[in-house]
NUKOL-483136 format. One record per residue: x, y negated, z of N, C-alpha, C in turn; chain; residue in three letters; residue number from 0. Coordinates in steps of 0.001 Angstrom, whole numbers. Each point is the difference from the previous one (the first is absolute). Example, Ala and Ser with C-alpha at 12.3 -4.5 7.8 and 13.67 -1.06 7.14 Angstrom:
<sites>
nX, nY, nZ, caX, caY, caZ, cX, cY, cZ, mol, type, seq
13190, 5690, 7800, -890, -1190, 0, 900, -1200, 0, A, ALA, 0
-350, -1050, -720, 820, -1190, 60, -770, -1090, 730, A, SER, 1
</sites>
This chain:
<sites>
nX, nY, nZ, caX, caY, caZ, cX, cY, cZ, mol, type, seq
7301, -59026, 137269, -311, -232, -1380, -1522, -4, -171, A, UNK, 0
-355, -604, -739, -1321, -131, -456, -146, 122, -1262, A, UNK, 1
-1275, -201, -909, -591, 270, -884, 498, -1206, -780, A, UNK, 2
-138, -1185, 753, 281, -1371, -1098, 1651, -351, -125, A, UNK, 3
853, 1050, 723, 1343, 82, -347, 274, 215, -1698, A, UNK, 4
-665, 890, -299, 277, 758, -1443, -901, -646, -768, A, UNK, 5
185, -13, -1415, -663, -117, -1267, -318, 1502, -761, A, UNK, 6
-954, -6, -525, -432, 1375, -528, 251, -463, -1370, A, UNK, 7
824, 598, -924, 747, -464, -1528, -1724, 574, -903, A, UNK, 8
-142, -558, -1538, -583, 852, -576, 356, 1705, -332, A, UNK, 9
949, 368, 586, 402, 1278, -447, -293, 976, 2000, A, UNK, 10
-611, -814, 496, -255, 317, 1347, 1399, 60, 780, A, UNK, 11
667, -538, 55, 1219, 445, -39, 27, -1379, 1740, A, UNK, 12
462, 560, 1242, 340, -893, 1328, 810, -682, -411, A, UNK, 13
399, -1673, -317, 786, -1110, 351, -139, -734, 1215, A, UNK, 14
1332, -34, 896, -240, -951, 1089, 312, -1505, -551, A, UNK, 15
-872, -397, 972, 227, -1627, -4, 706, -647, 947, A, UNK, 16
475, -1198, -184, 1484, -802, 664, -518, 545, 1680, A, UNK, 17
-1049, -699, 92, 89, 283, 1716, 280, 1773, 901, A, UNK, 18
-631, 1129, -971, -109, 1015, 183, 1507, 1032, -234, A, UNK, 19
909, -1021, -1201, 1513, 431, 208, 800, -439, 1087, A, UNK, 20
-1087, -1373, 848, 940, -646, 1329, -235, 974, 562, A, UNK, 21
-720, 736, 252, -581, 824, 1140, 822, 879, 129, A, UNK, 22
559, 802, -709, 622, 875, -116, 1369, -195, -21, A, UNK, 23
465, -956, -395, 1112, -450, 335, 495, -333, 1155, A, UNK, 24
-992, -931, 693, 275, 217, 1243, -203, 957, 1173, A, UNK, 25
-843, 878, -551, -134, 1458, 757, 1444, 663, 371, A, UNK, 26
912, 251, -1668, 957, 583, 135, 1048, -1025, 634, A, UNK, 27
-156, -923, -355, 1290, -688, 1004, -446, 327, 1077, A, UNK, 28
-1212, -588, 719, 187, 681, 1396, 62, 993, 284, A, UNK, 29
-322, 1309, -704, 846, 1402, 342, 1490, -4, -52, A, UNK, 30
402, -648, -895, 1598, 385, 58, 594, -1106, 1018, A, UNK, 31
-583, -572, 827, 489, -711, 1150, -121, 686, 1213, A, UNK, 32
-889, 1144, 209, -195, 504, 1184, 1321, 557, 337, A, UNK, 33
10, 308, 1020, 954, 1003, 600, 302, 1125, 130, A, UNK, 34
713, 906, -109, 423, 1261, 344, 1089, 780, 561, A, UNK, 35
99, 1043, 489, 1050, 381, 934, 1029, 429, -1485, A, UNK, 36
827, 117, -248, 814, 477, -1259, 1335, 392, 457, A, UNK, 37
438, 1061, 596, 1520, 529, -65, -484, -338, 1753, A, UNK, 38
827, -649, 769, -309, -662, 1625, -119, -927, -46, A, UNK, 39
-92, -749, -842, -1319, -1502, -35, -780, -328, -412, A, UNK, 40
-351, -1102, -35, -1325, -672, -349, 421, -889, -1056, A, UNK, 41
-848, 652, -1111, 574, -1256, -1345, -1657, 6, -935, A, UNK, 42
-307, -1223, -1111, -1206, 234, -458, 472, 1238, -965, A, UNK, 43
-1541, 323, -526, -58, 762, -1329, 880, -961, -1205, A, UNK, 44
-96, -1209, 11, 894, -363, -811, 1506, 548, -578, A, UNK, 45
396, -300, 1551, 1421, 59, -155, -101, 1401, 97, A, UNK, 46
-283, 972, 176, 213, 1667, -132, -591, 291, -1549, A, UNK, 47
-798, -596, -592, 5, -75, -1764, 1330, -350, -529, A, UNK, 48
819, -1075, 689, 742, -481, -760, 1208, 1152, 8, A, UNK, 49
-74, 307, 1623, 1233, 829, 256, 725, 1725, -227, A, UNK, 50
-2142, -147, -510, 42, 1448, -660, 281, 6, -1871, A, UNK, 51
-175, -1103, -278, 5, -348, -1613, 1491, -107, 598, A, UNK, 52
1022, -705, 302, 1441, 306, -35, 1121, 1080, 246, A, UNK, 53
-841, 1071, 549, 717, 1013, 330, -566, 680, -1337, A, UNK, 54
</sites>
């Protein structure tokens, strides 16, 4: 992230801008794609969000 990600509001207040919400968006997708050992396999953080939100 950088400085020219955000807009500074008159109330001083951080707004990101379009490119600086890609960033982050794609940060977390690629975290929730990695891998992890979960129970005796290997599944992403995704699917162990999903599988913990269903139980």
């Amino acid at each position: 992230m950088d400085k020219k990600d955000f807009i500074i509001t008159e109330n001083y207040n951080l707004r990101l801008k379009g490119p600086g919400a890609k960033k982050i968006v794609n940060e977390f997708s690629n975290m929730l794609n990695k891998t992890v050992d979960y129970g005796d396999k290997q599944t992403t953080w995704g699917s162990v969000l999903l599988l913990k939100t269903r139980s």
